[in-house]
N, C-alpha and C positions, 0 to 999 in steps of 0.2 A: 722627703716624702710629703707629698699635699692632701691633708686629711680634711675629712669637714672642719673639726674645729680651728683651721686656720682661718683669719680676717682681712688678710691682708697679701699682695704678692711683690709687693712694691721692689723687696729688696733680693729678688729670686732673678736669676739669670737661664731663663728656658730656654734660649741656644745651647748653651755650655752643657746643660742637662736637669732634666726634673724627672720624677715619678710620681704620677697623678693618679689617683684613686676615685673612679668615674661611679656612680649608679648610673647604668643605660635606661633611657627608659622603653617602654614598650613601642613596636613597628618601628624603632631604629636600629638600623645598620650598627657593628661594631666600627666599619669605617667612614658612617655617618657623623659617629662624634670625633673620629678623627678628623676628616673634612674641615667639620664647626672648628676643632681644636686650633687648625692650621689657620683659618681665616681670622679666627682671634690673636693668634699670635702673631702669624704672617711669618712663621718659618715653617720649614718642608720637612724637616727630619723630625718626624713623629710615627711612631707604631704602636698598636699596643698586642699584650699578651695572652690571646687565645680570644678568640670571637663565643658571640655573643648570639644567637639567632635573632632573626627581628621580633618573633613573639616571646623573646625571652626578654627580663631584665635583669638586674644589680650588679654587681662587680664585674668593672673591667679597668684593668692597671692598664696606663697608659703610659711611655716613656718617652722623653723630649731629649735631640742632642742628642752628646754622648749616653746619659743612660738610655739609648738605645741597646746598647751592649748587654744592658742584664735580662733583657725580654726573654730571650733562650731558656735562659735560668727560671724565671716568673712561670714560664710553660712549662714548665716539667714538674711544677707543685701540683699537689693534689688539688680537687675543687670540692666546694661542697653546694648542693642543691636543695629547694625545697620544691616543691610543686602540687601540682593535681593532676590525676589522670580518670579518665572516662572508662566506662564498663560498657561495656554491651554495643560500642560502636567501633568504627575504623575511619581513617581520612585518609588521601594519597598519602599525604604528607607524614604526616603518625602526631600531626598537631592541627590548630586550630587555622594554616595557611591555608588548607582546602576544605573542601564541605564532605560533609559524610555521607558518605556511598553505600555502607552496608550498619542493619543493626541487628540485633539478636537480641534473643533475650536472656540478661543476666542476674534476673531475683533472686535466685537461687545460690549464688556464690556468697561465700562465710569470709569471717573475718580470720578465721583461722586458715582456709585455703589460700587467701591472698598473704598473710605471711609465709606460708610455706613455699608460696612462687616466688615472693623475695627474694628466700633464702637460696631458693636456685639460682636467683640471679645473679648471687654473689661471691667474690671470690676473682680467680681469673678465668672468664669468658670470653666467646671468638661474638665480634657484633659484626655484622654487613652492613656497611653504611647504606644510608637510605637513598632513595633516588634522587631525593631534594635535600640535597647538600652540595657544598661547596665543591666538593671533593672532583680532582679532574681525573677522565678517563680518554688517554687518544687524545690529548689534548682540547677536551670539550667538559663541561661544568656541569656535573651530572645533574643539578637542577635545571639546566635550558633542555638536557634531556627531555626533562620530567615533562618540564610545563609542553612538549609538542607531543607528549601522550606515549615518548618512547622510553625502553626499560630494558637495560641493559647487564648482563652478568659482573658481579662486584668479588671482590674475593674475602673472606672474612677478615678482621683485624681483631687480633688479644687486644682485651683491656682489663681491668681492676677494678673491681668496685668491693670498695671496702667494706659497707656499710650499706644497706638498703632497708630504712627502717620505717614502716608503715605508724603514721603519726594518728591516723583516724579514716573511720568509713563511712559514708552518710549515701549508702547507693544511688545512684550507683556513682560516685564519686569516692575515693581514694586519695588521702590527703598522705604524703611521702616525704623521707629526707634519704640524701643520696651521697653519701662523700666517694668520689672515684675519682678515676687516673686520668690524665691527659687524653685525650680522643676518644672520648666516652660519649655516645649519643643517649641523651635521656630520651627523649623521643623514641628512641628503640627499645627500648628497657622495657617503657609502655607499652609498647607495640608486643614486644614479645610476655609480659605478664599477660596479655590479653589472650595469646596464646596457649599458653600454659591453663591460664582457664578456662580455655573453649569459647570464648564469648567476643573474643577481642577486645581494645580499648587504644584510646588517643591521647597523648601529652595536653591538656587543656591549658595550664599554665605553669610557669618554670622561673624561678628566681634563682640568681648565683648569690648565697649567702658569702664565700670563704672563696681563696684563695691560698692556701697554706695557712701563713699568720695571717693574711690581710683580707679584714670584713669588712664588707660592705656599709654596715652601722659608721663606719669612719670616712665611709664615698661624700664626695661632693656632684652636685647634678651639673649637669653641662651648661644651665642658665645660669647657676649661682657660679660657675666660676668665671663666667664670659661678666657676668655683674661687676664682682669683685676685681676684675681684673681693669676692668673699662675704668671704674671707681678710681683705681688705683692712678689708671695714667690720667685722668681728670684732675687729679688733684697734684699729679707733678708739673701737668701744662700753669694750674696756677700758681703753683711755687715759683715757676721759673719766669712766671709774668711778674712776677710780684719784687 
């Protein structure tokens, strides 16, 4: 497992298999840093374990080679989130990819009704994935939907959310932590608390702190490991000159 506090790759063999613990950063692809991954290494067998939105960052496990096999397994942990979400507005998206379209006015909502919409939201609930996602219908990517202004029936999907615990409120902003199940849209959570309290609201921003055991505090960023790794063969090209 390649955590931050590793210095070194020299002696890691990433065909055979590795499991790399990424921070994503913000308006990157989760197969953005696979991409960068491949070009750094210069082998193809890389995936990693549940995407990432591009306005979202921190944790995403990556696996090279054979531990591509355990990704399956990496998906079906739990995640945990923190974020923010907006009051009194909406965006197509139910985050910060589109601009806001409608606002209302939310002064009036307490700190005690938004933990009560929480607490709805938690448990096992049915979510409708949103238009702008990944998600294919009919063989088409409901976001190319989206972006040509079309909107299509979705069918709900169970998910778990364990934990939705309102960390602070500084209106109309909403500061949250989220631990739920696999195929959990935080963006909808938002989107439906906003609901709940009449006023609507937006995902404004989203970090993946957790992964089961594996946090983010122990990610490396995509530049520091392309660093280290370059470091690494720089200094075997001179050994072997030498």
């Amino acid at each position: 497992m390649i955590k931050r506090s590793v210095t070194t790759y020299k002696d890691l063999d990433f065909t055979a298999g590795q499991t790399i613990l990424f921070d994503k950063p913000l308006d990157l692809t989760s197969f953005d840093v696979v991409y960068r991954l491949r070009r750094i290494l210069h082998i193809q067998k890389i995936g990693h374990a549940g995407t990432l939105d591009p306005k979202a960052t921190g944790l995403l496990i990556v696996c090279t080679g054979k531990s591509t096999k355990k990704i399956d397994s990496y998906m079906g942990l739990p995640k945990e989130y923190e974020g923010t979400m907006v009051l009194g507005e909406q965006t197509p998206s139910m985050d910060s990819e589109t601009e806001v379209f409608m606002k209302q006015d939310a002064s009036s909502v307490t700190m005690e009704e938004i933990i009560s919409a929480a607490g709805s939201l938690t448990g096992e609930i049915d979510q409708i994935p949103p238009m702008y996602s990944a998600v294919s219908k009919n063989g088409q990517r409901l976001y190319s939907l989206a972006r040509k202004g079309e909107t299509i029936e979705r069918e709900p999907r169970r998910v778990v959310v364990e934990e939705f615990e309102i960390l602070d409120y500084s209106p109309p902003v909403v500061k949250f932590r989220v631990l739920c199940s696999k195929g959990t849209y935080i963006r909808v959570l938002a989107h439906d608390m906003g609901l709940i309290l009449g006023c609507g609201a937006w995902l404004s921003s989203l970090r993946r702190t957790a992964i089961g055991e594996f946090k983010v505090d122990d990610a490396v960023t995509i530049e520091s490991f392309r660093d280290i790794y370059n470091s690494d063969k720089s200094e075997t090209m001179i050994e072997n000159e030498s």
